[in-house]
C-alpha positions as CSV (number, residue, x, y, z in Angstrom):
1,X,-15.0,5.6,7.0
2,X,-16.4,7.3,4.3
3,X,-18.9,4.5,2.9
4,X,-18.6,5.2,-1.2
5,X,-14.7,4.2,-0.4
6,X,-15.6,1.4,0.7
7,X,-17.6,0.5,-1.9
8,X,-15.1,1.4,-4.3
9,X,-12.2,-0.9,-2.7
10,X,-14.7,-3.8,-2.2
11,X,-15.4,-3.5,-6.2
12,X,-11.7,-3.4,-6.6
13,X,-11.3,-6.5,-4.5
14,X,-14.2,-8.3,-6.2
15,X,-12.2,-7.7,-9.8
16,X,-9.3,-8.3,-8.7
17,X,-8.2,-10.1,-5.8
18,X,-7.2,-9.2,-2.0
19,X,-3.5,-10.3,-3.0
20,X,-3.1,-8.0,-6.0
21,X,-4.6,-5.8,-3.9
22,X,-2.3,-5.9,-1.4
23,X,1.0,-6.2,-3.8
24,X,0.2,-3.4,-5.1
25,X,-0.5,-1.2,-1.7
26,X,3.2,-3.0,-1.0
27,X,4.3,-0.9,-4.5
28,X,2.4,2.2,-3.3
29,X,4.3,2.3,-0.3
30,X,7.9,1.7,-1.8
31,X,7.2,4.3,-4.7
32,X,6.3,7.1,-1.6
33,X,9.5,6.5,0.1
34,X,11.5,6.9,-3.1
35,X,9.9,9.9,-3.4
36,X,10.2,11.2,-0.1
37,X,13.7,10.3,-0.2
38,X,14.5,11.9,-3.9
39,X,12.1,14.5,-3.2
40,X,12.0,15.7,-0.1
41,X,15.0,14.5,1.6
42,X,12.7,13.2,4.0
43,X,14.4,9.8,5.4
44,X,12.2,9.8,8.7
45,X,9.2,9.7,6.5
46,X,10.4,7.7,3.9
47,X,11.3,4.8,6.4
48,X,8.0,4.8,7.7
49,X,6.4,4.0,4.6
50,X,9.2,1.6,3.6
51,X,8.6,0.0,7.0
52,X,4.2,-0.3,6.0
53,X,5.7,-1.5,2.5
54,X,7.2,-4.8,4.7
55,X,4.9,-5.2,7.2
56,X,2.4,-5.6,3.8
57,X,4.5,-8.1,2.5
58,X,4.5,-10.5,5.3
59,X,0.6,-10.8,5.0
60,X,-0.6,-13.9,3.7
61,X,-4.1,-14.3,2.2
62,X,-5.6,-17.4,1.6
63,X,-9.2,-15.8,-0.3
């Protein structure tokens, strides 16, 4: 992994939290698949990110 990336995510975290973090990697996800969908007409692709969107979701962070 490309080390200034890391860096710049661990800030994020340290400003932030790992939650919001998280929520909004869930929001990420569900805006690509709209796109892909509206887009692209891509449904394959579009579930895929909708199906990262849930598996976000169901993580619980306790930091």
């Amino acid at each position: 992994m490309n080390k200034e990336y890391m860096d710049i995510l661990e800030t994020l975290i340290d400003n932030l939290t790992l939650a919001a973090i998280l929520e909004m990697l869930e929001r990420i996800c569900h805006k690509k698949a709209e796109y892909l969908r509206n887009h692209w007409q891509d449904e394959t692709s579009a579930k895929l990110w909708d199906k990262a969107a849930r598996q976000i979701e169901q993580i619980n962070v306790d930091v």
